[in-house]
C-alpha positions in Angstrom: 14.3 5.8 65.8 12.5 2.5 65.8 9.7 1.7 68.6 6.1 -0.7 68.6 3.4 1.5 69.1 -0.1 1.1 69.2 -2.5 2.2 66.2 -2.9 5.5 64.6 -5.8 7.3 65.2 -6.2 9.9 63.0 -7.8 11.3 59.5 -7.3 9.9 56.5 -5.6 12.6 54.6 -4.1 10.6 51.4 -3.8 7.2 50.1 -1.2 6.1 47.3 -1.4 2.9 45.1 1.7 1.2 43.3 2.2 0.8 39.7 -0.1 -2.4 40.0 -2.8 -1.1 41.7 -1.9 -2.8 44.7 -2.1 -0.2 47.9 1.1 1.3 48.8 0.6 3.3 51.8 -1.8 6.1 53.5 -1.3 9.2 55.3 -3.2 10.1 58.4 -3.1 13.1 60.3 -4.3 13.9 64.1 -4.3 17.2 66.3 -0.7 16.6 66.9 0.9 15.4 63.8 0.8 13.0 61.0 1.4 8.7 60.7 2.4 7.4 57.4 1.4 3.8 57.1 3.7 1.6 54.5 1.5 -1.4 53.6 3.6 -4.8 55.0 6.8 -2.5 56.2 5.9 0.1 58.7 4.4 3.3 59.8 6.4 6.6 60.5 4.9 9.3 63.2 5.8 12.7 64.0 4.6 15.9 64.8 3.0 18.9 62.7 6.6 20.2 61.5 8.2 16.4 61.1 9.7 16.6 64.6 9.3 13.8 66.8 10.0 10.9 64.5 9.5 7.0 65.1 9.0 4.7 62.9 7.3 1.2 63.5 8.7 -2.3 62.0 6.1 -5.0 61.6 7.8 -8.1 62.4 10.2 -9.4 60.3 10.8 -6.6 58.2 14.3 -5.6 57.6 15.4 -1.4 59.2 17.3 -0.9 55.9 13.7 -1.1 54.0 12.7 1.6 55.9 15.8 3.4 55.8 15.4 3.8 52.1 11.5 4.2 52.0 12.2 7.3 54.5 14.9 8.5 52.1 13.0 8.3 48.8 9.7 9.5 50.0 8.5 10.5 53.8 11.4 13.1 54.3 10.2 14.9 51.3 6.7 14.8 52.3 8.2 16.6 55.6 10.3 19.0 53.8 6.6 19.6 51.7 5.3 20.7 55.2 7.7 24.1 55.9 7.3 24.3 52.0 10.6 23.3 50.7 9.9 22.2 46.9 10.6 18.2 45.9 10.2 16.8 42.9 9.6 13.1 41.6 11.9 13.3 39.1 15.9 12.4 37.7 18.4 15.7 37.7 21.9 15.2 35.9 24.8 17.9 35.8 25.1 18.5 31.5 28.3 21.4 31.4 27.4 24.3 33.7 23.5 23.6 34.6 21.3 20.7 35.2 18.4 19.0 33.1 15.5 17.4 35.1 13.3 14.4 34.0 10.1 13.8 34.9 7.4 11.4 35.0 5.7 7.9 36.5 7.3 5.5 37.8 8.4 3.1 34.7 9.0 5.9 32.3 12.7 6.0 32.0 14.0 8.8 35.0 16.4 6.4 36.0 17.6 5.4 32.9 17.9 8.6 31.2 20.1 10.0 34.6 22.3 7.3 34.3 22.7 6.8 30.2 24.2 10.4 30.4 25.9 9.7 34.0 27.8 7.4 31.6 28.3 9.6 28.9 30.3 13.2 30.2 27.5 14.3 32.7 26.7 13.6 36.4 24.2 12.7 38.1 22.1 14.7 41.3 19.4 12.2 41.4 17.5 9.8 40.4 14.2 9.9 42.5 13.9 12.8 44.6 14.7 16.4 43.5 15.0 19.1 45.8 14.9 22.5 44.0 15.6 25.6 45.7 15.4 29.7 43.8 18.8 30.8 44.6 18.6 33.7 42.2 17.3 31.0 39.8 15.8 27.8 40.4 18.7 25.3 41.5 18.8 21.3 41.6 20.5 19.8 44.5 22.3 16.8 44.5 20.7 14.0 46.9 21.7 10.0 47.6 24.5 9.3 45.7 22.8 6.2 44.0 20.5 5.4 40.9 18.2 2.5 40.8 17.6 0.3 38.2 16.3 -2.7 37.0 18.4 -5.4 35.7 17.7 -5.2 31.8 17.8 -1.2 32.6 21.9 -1.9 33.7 22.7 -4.4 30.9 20.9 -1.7 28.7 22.8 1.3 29.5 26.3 -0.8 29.7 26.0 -0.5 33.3 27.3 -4.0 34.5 30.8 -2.5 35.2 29.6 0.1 37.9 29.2 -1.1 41.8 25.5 -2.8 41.9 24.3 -3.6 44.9 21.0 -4.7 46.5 19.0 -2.3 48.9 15.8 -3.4 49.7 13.9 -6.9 50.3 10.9 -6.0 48.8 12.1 -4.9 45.6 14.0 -6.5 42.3 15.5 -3.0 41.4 19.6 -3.2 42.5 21.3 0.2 43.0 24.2 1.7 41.4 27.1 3.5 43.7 28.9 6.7 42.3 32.3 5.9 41.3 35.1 5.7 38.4 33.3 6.5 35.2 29.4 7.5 37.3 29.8 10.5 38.7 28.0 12.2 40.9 27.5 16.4 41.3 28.2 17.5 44.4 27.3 20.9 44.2 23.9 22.8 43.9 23.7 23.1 40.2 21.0 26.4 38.2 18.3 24.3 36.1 18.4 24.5 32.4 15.7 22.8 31.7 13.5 20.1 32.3 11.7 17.3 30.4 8.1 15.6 30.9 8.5 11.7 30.1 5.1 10.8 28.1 3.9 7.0 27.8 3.0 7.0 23.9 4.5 4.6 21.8 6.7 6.0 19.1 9.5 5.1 16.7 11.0 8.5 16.8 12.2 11.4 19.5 10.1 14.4 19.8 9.9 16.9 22.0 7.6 19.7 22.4 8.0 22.7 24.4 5.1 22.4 26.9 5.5 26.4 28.0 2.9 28.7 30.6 0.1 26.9 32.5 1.0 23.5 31.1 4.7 23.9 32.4 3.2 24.8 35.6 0.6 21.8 35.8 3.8 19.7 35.3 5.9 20.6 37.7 2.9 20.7 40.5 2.0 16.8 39.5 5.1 15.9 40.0 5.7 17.8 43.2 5.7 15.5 47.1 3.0 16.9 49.0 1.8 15.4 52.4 -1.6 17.7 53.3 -3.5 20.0 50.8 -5.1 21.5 54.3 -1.8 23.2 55.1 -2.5 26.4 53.6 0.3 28.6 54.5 2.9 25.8 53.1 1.1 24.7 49.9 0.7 28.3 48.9 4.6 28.5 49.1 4.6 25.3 47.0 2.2 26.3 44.6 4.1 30.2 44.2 7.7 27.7 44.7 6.8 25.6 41.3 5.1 28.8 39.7 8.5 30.5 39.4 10.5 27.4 38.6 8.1 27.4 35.5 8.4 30.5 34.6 11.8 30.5 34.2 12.7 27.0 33.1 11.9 25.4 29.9 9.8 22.7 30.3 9.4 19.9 27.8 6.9 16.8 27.0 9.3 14.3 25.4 8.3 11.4 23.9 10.8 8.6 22.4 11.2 4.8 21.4 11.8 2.1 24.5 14.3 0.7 22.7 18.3 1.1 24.9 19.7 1.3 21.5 17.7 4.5 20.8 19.8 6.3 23.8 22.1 7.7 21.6 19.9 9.4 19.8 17.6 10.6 22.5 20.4 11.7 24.0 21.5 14.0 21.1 17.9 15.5 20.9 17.6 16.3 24.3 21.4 18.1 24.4 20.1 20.2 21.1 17.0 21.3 22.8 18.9 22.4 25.8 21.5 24.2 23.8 18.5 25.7 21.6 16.9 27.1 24.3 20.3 28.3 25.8 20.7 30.3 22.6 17.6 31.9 22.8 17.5 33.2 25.8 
């Protein structure tokens, strides 16, 4: 729902920057529920449990902007209230389980998910991971789009798949599942999962992070709205405690280079075929 409200008054609870250091947003909480504030979009309100929901359009600004910034990022913050566990983070469908990728913005999620999109695989997601412990832990497919930017699509071979644009404030276009980029449609058991690093290298390596490392990764790359929920983060915190305990979690570093993708590719299918065998 769309209305024009008056201001927020409530706590500050978070605050959140983009890539440039330029503010992105702030969260705010009050007796009766929470206001995310998008900085030059809009704010989103609702109660305690996500209930209630209206969203507020500065003039000018375009519903499908906010469409998509409630997709990729407020309704996992609500899930993160009744403790539902969301991840930052790229999911693909490799034979019968899934491999995650994580990391910051800029490192290469979106690229990975859709090199081996293209390659035999499909994809579950590209931004926003939720992960459930059906007997184990379980990715589950969400919009049926990856983002990228334009060097990212002519990188990957890309330029035959349907591109479209989704948002006004952004460059990035947005690929549709189709012929030849396939998406998973099913809840699919996790494998294992791989941290993206930022160092500059000229080769692929990949180290198996393992025990309260593993754990630290998944919780840093987790959507959380308020620490001060204790009942809920404590289901998050126990939530990413078992997915790390029972999937391998890597740190994988590799060259920024699209011709390197083949390669990569190859290293991360052996690691997840090594660990297979092991266990």
């Amino acid at each position: 729902m769309v209305a024009s409200l008056p201001p927020y008054d409530g706590e500050i609870v978070s605050s959140w920057k983009n890539p440039d250091g330029s503010p992105w947003g702030r969260s705010l909480r009050a007796e009766h529920g929470y206001c995310i504030e998008v900085s030059g979009l809009c704010d989103f309100r609702f109660g305690s449990l996500g209930e209630s929901l209206t969203c507020n359009l500065l003039e000018g600004r375009a519903r499908g902007d906010a469409d998509h910034v409630f997709s990729a990022t407020i309704q996992p913050l609500i899930e993160s209230l009744h403790g539902t566990c969301v991840f930052h983070a790229g999911c693909v469908q490799v034979g019968d389980g899934a491999v995650v990728f994580m990391g910051e913005s800029g490192r290469g999620k979106s690229t990975l998910v859709t090199d081996f999109a293209m390659h035999g695989g499909r994809f579950l997601t590209d931004d926003v991971l939720v992960v459930t412990q059906d007997g184990k832990p379980t990715a589950h497919p969400h919009d049926a789009t990856v983002r990228l930017w334009s060097d990212s699509i002519e990188g990957v071979g890309a330029q035959g798949a349907h591109i479209e644009t989704y948002a006004s404030y952004t460059r990035k276009r947005r690929l549709r599942a189709g012929a030849g980029f396939r998406q998973a449609k099913r809840p699919t058991p996790i494998r294992a999962a791989f941290i993206l690093g930022d160092r500059e290298c000229e080769d692929v390596s990949i180290r198996d992070l393992g025990g309260i490392a593993s754990h630290k990764a998944w919780i840093r790359h987790l959507f959380v709205l308020d620490l001060e929920r204790k009942e809920a983060f404590m289901k998050l915190f126990e939530g990413t405690a078992e997915i790390a305990a029972n999937v391998p979690t890597f740190q994988l570093e590799y060259p920024r280079d699209y011709a390197a993708l083949p390669r990569l590719r190859h290293a991360i299918l052996s690691a997840v075929e090594d660990e297979r065998l092991v266990h």
